[in-house]
LUMBAKE-459143 format. One record per atom (N, C-alpha, C, CB): x, y, z; residue in one letter. Coordinates in steps of 0.02 Angstrom, whole numbers, plus 50000, padded with zeros to 5 digits. Atoms other than C-alpha are relative to their C-alpha. Last residue first. Glycine has a CB too. Example, Ala and Ser with C-alpha at 12.3 -4.5 7.8 and 13.67 -1.06 7.14 Angstrom:
2
499584994149997S
506844994750357S
499615005550037S
500205002349929S
500454994150000A
506154977550390A
500455006050000A
499505000150062A
***
This chain:
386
499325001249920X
496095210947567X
499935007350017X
501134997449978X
500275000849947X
494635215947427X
500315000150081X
499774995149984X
500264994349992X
495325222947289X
499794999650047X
499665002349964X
499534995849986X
496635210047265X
499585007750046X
500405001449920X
499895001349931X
495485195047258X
500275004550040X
500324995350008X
500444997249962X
494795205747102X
500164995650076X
499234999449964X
499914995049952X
496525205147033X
499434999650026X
500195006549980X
499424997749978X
497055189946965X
499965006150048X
500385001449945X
499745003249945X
495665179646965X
500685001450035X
500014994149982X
500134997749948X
494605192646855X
500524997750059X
499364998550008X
500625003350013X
495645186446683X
500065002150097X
499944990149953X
500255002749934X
497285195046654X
499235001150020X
500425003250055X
499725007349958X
497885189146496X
499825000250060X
500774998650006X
499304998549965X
497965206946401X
500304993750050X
499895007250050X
499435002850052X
496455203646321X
500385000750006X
500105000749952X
500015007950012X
495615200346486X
500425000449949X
499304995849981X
499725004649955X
496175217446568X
500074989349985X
499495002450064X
499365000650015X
495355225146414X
500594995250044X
500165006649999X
500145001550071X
493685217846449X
500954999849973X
499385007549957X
499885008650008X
493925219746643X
500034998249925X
499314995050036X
500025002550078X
494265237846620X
500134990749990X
500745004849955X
499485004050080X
494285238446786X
499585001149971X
500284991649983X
500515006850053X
493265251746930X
500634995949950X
499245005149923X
500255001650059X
494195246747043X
499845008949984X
499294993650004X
500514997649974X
495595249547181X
499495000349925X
500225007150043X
500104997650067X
496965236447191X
499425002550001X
500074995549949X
500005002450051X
497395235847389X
499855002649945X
499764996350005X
500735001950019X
498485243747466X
499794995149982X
499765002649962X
500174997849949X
500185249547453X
499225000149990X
500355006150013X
500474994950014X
501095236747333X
499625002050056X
499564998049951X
499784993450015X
502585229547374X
499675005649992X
500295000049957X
499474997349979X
502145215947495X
500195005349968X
500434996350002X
500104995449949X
500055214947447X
500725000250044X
499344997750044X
500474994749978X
500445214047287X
499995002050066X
499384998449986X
499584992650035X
501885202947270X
499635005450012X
500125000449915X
499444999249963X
501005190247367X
500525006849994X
500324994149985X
500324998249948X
499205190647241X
500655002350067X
499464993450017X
500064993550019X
500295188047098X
499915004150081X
499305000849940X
499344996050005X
501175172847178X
499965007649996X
500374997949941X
499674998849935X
499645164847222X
500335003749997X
500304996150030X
500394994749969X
498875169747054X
500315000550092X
499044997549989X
499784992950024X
500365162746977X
499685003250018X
500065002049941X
500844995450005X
500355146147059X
499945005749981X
499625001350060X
500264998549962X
502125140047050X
499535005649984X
500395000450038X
500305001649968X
503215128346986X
499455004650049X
500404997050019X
499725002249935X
504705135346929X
499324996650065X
500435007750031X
499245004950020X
504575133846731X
500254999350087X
500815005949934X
500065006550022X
502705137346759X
500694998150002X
499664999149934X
500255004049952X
502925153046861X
499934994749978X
499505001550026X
499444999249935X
504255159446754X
499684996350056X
500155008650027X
499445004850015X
503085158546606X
500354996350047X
500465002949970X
500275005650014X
501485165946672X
500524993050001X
499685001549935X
500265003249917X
502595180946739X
499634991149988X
499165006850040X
499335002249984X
503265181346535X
499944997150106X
500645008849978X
499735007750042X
501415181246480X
500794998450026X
500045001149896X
500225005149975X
500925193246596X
500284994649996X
499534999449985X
499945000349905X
501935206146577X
500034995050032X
499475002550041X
499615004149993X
501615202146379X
500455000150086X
500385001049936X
500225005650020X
499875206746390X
500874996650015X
499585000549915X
500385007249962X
500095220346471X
500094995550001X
499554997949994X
499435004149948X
501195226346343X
499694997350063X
500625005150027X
499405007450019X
499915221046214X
500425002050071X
500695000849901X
500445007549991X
498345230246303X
500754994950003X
499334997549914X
500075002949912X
499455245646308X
499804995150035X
499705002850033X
499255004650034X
499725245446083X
500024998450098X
501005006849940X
500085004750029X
497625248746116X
500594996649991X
499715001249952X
500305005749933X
497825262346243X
499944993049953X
499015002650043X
499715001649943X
499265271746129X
499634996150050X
500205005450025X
499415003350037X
498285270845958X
500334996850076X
500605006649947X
500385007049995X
496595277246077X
500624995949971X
499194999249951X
500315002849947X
497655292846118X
499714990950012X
499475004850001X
499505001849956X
498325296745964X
500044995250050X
500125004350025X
499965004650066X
496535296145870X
500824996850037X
500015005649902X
500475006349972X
495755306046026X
500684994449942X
498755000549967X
499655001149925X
497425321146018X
499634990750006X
499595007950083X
499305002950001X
496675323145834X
500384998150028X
500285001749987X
499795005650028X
494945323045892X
500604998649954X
499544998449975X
499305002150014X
495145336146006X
500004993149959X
500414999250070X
500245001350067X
492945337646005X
500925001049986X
499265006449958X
499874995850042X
493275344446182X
500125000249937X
500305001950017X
500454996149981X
492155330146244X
500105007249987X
499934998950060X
500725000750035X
493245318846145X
499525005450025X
499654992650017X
499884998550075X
494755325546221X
499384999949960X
500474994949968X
500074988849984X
493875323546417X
500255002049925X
500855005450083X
500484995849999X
493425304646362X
500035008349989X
499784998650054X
500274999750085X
495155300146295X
498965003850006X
500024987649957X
499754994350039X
495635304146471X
499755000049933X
500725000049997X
500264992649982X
494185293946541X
500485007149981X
499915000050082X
500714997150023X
494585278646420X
499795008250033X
499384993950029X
499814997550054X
496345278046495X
499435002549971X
500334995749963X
500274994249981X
495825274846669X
500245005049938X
500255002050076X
500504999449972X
495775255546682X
499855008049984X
500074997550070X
500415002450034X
497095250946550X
499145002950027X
500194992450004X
500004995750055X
498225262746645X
499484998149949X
500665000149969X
500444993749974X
497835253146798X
499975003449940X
500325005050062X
500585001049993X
498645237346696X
499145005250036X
500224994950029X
500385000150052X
500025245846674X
499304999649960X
500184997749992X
500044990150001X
500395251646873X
499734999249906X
501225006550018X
500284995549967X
499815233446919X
499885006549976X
500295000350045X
500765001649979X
500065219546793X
499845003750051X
499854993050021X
500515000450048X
501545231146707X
499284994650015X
500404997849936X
499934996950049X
502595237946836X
499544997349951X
500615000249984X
500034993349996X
502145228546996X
499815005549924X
500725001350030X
500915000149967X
501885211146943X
499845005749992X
499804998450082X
500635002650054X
503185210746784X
499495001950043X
499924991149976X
500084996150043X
504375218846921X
499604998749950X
500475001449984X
500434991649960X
504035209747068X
500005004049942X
500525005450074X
500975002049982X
504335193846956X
499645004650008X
499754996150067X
500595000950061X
505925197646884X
499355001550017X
499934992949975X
500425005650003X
507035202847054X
499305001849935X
499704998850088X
499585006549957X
508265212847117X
499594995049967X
499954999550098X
499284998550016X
507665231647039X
500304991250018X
500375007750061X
500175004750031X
505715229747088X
500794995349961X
499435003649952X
500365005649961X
505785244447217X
500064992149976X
499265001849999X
499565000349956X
506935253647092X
499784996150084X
500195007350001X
499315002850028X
505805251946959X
500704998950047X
500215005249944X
500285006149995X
504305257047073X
500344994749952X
499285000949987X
499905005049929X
505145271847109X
499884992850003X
499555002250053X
499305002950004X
505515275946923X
500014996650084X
500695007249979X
499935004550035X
503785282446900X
500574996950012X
499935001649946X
500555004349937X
503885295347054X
500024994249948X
499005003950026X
499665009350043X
505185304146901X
499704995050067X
501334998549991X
499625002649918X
504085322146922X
500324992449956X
499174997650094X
500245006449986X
503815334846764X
500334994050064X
500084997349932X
499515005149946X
504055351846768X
499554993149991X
500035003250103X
500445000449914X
502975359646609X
500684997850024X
499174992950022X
500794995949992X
503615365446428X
500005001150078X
499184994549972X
499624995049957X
504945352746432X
499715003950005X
500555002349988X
499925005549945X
504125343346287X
500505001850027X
500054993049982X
499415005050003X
503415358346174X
500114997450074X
500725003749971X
499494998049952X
502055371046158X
500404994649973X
499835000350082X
499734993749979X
500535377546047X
500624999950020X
499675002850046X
500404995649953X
499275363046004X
500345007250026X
499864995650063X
500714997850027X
499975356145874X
499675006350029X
499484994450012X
499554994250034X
501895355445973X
499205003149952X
500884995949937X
499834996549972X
500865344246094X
500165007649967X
500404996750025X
500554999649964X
500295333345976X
500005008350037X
500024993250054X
500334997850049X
501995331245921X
499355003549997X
499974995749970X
499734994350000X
502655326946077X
499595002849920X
500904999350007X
500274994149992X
501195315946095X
500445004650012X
499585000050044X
500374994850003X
501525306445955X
499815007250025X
499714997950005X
499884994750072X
503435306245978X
499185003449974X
500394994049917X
499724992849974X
503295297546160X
499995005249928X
500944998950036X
500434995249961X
501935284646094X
500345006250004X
499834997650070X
500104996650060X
503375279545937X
499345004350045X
499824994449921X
499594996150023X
504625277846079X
499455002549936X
500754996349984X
500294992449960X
503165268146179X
500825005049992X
499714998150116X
500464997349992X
503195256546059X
499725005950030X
499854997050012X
500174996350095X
504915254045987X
499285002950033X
499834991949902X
499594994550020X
505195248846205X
499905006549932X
500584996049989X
500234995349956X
503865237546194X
500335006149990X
500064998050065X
500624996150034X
504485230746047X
499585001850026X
499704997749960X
500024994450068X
506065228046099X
499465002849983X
500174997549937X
499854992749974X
505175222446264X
500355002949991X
500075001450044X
500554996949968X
504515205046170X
500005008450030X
499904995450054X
500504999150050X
505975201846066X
499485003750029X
499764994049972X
499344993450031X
507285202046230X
499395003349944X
501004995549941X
500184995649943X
505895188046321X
500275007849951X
500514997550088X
500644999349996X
505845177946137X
499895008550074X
499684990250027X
500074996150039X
507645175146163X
499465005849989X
500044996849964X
500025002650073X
507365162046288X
500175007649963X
499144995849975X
500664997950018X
507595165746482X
500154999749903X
499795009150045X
499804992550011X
509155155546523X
499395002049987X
500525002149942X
500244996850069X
508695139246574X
499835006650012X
499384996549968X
499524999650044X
509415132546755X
500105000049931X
500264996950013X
499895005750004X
507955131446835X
500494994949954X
499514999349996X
500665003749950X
507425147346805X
500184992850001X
499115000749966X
500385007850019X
508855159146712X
499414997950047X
500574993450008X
500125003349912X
509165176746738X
499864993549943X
499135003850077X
499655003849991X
510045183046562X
499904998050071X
500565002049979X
499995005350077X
508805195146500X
500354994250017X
500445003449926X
500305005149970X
508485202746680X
499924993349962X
499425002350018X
500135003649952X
509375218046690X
499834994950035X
499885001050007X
499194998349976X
509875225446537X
499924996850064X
500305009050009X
499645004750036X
508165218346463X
500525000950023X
500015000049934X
500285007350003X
507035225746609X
500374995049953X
499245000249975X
499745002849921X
507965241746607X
499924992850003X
499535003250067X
499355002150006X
507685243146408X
500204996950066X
500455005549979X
500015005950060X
505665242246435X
500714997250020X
499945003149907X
500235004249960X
505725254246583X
500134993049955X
499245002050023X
499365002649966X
506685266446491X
499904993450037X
500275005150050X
499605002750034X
505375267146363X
500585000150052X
500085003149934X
500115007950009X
504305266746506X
500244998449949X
499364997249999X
499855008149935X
505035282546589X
499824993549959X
499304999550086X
499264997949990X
504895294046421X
500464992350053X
499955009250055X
499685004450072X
503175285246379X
500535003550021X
499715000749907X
499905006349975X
502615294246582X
500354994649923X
499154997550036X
499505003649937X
503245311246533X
499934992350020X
499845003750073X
499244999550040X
502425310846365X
500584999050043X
500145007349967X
499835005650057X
500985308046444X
500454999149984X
499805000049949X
500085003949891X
500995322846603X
500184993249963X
498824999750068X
499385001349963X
501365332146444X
500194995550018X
500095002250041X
499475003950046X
499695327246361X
500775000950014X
499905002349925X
500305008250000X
498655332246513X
500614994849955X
499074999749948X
499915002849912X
499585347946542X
499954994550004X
499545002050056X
499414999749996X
499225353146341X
500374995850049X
500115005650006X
499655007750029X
497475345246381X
500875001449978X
499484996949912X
500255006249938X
497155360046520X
500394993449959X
498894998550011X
499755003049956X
497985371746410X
499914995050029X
500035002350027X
499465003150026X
496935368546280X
500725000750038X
500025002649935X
499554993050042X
495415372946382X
500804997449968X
500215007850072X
500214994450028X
494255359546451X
500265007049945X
499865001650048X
499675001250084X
495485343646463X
499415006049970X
499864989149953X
500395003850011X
494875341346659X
500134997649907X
499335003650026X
500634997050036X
496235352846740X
499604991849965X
500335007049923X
500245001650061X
498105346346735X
499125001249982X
500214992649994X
500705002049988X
498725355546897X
499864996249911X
499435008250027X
500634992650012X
500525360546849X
499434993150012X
499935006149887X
500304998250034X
501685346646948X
499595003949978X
499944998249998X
500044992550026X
502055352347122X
500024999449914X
500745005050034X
500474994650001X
501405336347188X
500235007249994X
499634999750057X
500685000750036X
502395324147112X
499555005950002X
499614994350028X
500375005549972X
503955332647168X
499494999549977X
499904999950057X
500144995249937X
505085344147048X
499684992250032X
499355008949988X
500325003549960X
506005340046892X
499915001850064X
500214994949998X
500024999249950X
506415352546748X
499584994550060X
499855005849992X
500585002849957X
507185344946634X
499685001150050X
500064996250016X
500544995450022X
508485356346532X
499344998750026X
499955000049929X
499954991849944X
509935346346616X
499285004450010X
500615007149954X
499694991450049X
509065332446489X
500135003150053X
499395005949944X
500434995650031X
508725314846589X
500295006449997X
499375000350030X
499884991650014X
509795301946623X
499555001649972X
500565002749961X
499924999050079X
509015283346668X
500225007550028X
499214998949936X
500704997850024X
509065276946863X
500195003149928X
499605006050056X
500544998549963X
510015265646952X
499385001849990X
500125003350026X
500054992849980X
511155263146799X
499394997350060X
499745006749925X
500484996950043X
511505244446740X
499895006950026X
499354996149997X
500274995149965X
513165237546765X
499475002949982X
500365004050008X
499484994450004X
513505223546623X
499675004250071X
500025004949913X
500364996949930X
512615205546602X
500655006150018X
499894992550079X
499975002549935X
513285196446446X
499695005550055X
500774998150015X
499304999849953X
512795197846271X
499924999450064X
500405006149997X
500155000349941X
511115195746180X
500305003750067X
500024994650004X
499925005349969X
512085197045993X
499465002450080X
500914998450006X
499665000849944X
511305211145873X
499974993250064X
499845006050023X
499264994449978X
511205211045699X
500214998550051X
499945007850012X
499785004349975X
509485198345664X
500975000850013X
499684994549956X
499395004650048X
508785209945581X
500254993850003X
500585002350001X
500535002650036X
507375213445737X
500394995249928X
499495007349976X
500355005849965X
508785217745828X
499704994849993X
499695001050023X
499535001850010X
509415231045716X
499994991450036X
500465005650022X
500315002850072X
507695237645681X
500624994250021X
500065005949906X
500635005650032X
507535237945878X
500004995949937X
499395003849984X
499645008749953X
509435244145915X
499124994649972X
500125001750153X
499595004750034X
508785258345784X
500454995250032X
500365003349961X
500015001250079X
507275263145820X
500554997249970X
499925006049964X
500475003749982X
507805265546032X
499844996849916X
499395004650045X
499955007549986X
508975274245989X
499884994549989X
499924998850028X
499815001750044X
507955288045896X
500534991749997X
500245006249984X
500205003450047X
506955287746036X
500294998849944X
499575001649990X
500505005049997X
508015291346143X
499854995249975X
499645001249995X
499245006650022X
509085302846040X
499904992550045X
501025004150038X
499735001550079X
507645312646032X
500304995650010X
500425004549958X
500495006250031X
507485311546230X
499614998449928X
499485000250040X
500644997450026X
509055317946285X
499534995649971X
500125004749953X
500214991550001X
509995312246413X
499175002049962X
500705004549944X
500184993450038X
510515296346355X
499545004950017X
499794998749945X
499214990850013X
511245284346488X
500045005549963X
500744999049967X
500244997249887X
509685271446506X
500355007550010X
500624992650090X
500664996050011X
509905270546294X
499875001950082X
499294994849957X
500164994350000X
511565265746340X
499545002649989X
500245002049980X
499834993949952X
511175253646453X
500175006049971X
500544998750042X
500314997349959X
510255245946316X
500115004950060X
499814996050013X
500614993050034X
511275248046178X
499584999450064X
499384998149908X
499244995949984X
512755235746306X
499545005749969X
500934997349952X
500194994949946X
511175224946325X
500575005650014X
499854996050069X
500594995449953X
510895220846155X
499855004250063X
499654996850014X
500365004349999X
512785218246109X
499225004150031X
500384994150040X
500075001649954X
513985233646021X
499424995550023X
500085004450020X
499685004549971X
514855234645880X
499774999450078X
500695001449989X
499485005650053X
514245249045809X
500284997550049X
500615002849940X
499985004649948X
512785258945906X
500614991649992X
499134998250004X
499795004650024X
512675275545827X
500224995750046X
500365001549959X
499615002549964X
511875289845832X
500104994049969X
499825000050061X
500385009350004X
511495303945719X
500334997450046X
500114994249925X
499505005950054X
511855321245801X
499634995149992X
500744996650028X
499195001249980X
510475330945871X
500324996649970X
500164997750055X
499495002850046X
508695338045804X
500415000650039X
500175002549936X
499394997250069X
507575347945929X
500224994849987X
500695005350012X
500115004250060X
506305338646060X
500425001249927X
499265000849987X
499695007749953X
506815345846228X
500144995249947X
499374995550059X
500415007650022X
506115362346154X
500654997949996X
499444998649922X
500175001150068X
507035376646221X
499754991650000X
500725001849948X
500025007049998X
507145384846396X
499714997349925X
499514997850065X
499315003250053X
507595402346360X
499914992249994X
500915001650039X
499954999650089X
505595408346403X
500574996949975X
500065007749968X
500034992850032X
505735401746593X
500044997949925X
500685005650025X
499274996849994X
505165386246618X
499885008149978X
500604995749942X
499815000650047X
503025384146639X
500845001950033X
499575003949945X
499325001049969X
501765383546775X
500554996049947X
499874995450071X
499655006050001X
500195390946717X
500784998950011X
499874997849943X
499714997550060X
499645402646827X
500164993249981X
500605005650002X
500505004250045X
498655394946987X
499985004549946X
499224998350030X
500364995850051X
500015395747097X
499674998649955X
500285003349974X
499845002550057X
500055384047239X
499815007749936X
499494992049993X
500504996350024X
500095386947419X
500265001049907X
499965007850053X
499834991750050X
501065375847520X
499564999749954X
500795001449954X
500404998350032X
500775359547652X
500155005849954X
499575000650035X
499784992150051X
501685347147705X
499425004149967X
500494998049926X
499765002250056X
500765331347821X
500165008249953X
499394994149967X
499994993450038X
500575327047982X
500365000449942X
500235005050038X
499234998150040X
499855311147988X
500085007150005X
500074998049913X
500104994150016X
498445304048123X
500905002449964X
499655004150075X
499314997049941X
498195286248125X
499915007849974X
501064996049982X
500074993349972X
496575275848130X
500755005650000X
499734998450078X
499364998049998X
496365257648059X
500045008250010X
500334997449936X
499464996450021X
494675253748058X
500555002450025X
499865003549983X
499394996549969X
493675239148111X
500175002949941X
500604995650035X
499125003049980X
492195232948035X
500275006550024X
500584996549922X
500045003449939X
490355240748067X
500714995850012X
499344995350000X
499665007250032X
490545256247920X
500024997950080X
500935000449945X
500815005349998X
489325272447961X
500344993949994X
499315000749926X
500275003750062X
490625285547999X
499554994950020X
500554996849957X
500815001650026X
490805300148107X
500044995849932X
499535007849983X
500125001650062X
492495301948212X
499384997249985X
500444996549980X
500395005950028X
492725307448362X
499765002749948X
499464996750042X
500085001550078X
494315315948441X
499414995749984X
500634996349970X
500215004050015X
494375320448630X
499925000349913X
499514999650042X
499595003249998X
495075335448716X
499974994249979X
500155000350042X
499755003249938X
493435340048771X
500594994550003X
499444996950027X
500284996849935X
492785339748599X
500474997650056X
499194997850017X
499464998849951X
493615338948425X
499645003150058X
500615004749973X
500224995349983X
492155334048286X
500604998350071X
499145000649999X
499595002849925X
492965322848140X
499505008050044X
501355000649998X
500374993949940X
491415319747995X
500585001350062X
499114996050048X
500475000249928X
492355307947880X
499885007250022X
500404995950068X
499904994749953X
492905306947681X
499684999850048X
499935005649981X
500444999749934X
492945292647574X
500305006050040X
500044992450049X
500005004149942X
493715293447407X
499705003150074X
500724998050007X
500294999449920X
493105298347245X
500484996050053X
499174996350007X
499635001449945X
493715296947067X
499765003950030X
500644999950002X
500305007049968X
492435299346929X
500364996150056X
499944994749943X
500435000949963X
492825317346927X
499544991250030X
499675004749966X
500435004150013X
494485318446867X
499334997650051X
500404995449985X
499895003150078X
495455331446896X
499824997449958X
500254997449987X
499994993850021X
494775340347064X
500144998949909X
500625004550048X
499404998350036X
494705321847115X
499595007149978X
500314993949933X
500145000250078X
493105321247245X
500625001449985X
499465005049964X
499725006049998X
493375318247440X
500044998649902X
499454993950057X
500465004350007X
492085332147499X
500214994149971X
499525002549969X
500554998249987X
492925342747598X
499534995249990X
499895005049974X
499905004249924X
494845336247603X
499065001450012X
500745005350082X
500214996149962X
494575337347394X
500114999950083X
499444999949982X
500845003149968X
495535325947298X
499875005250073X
500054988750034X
500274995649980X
496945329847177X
499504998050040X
499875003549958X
500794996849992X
497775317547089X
499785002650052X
499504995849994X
500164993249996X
499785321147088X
499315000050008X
500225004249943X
500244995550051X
500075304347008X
499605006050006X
499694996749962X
499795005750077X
501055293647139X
499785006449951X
499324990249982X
499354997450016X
501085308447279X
500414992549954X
500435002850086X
499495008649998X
499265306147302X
500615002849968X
499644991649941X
499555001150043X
498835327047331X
500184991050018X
500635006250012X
499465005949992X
497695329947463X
500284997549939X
499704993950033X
500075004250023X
496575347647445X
500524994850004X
499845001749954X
499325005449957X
496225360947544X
499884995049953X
499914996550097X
500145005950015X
495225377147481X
500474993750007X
499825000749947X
499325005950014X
495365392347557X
499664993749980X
500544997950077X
499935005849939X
494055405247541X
500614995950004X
499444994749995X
499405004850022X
494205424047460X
500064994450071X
500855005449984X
499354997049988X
492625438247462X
500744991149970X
499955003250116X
500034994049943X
490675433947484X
500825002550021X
499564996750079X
500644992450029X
490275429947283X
500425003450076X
498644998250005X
500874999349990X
491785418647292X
499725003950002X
499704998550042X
500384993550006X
493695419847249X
499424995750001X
500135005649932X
500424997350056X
494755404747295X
499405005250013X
499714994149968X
500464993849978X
496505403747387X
499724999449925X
500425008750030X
500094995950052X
497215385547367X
499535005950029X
499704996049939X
500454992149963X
498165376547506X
499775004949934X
500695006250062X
499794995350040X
498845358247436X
499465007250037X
499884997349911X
500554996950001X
498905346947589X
500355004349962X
499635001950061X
500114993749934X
500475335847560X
499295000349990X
500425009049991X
499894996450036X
500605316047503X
499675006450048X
499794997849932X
499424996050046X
501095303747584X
499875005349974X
500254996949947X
499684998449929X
499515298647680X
500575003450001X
500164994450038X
500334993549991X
498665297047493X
500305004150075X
499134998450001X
499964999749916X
499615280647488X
499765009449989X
501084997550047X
499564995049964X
499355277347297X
500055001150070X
499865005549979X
499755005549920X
498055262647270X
500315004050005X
500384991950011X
499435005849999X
497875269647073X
500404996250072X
500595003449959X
499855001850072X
496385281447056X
500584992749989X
500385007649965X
500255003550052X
495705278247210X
500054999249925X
499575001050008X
500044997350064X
497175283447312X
499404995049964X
500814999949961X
499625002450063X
497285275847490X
499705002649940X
500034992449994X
499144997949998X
497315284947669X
500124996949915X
500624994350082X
499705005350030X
495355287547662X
500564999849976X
499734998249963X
500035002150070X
495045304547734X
500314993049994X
500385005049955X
***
């Protein structure tokens, strides 16, 4: 099988063999499937198809084991790269995969909070340091309005957390023992789907604050980053605090609550890869792993639409349309940084990519959206190719 993820470049080599027992007319087969251990997608070892999403494919070979000998059946005339992984495997239940019954919505009422007397990035780390994810978002709303006022000072550069707190009550496991998320057929299925959501706006409102507690006060040439930067991923941040509330809400429509499922924190790796340095992190985090999101958003909003969920669709499209902007401003601050220091930004992009990122960038784009967001073909289709 093709070692890289077509949904999002993932290292597919990482991740286990899932072992499923399925019923057929002539008794019970096994079914094998490779887990990318970025976003759990699913892909057949048989025939190379997402089990999740069907417009993801990747390549699968013919191997026939003779005479102590391995050969492989493909049709491609370049060189390939060849290795053999062993890789985890266990047997998955195919109930849905829920806390026990005492586990209570994640989303309840808690004290008011309060952020008196303290500078932007002193609310930011604590928003990194809150637990629960009400108080989150509720945070989050009010360092923004307060922000926005013209209340809070910039301040100086403080310890930032490694990684954000999350609720005791959380259950976190590895990517691939997430519940299966299904196609968005049965209201479980989009329950799963819209979780799997709510988990990733959890991380990227932390992602937002990280990025200001961390990076608000780098300079470039001995100019501080302007104000403007802080403004910009407040209102990222407000944004994907008011995403995380639709689809808890959403959620609660439909039957359940946020904590419901296990959810994985694989999102936060690529925050902690990016941790030292501006650039990698604008590239990585929002012109790579964001910018994918631009690419494969439409096909979730498809599977809703196709189950006529058009209250989940209306959500849905709100959140890919406020996704363009942070894109957009990814860019625009990478754009910046490379002009105030001299340097080619597609070079630069292109560098970052193929050192942190595994792969290359795997199509199809949303070139349309990808443009209103600032990045125009020259950024990534060189990417897809190397």
């Amino acid at each position: 099988m093709e070692s890289t993820c077509p949904h999002s470049g993932g290292p597919l080599y990482k991740g286990p063999v899932e072992i499923q027992d399925i019923e057929d007319t002539v008794g019970c087969k096994k079914e094998l499937h490779l887990i990318c251990p970025w976003h759990a997608y699913r892909f057949s070892v048989e025939t190379g198809k997402s089990v999740d999403d069907d417009i993801f494919e990747t390549a699968v070979f013919g191997v026939v084991l003779e005479d102590d000998k391995v050969y492989l059946d493909y049709e491609f005339t370049e060189k390939l790269e060849i290795k053999f992984i062993s890789v985890p495997n266990y047997k998955r239940d195919t109930k849905l995969e829920t806390h026990d019954e005492q586990v209570s919505d994640l989303t309840d009422k808690f004290a008011s909070v309060d952020v008196s007397g303290k500078t932007l990035v002193e609310c930011a780390v604590q928003i990194l340091n809150t637990p629960d994810p009400t108080e989150k978002v509720e945070l989050t709303k009010l360092v923004a309005s307060k922000w926005e006022a013209g209340e809070l000072k910039v301040g100086n550069a403080i310890p930032v957390p490694d990684r954000p707190a999350r609720h005791a009550e959380l259950q976190i496991v590895d990517r691939w023992k997430t519940k299966k998320i299904g196609k968005g057929g049965s209201v479980q299925s989009r329950i799963a789907i819209l979780h799997a959501l709510a988990n990733v706006e959890q991380w990227a409102i932390d992602l937002a604050w990280d990025i200001i507690a961390r990076f608000c006060n780098n300079t470039f040439n001995d100019e501080k980053l302007p104000d403007d930067f802080c403004t910009d991923f407040v209102q990222v941040a407000k944004e994907e605090a008011t995403h995380f509330t639709f689809l808890v809400e959403r959620i609660k429509d439909l039957g359940s609550y946020y904590g419901a499922l296990p959810v994985h924190d694989g999102l936060w790796d690529s925050a902690t890869l990016t941790s030292a340095n501006l650039l990698d992190r604008l590239a990585i985090v929002h012109m790579v792993h964001e910018a994918r999101g631009l690419d494969v958003n439409p096909s979730t909003i498809a599977k809703f639409k196709k189950a006529n969920d058009h209250e989940s669709v209306v959500k849905l499209e709100k959140i890919h349309n406020d996704e363009v902007g942070h894109v957009y401003r990814g860019q625009k601050w990478f754009t910046f940084i490379c002009g105030k220091t001299g340097i080619d930004r597609y070079e630069k992009f292109h560098h970052i990519v193929k050192n942190l990122f595994f792969g290359p960038l795997r199509p199809p784009f949303n070139a349309e959206d990808r443009l209103k967001a600032g990045l125009d073909a020259k950024f990534y289709e060189p990417m897809a190719e190397y």
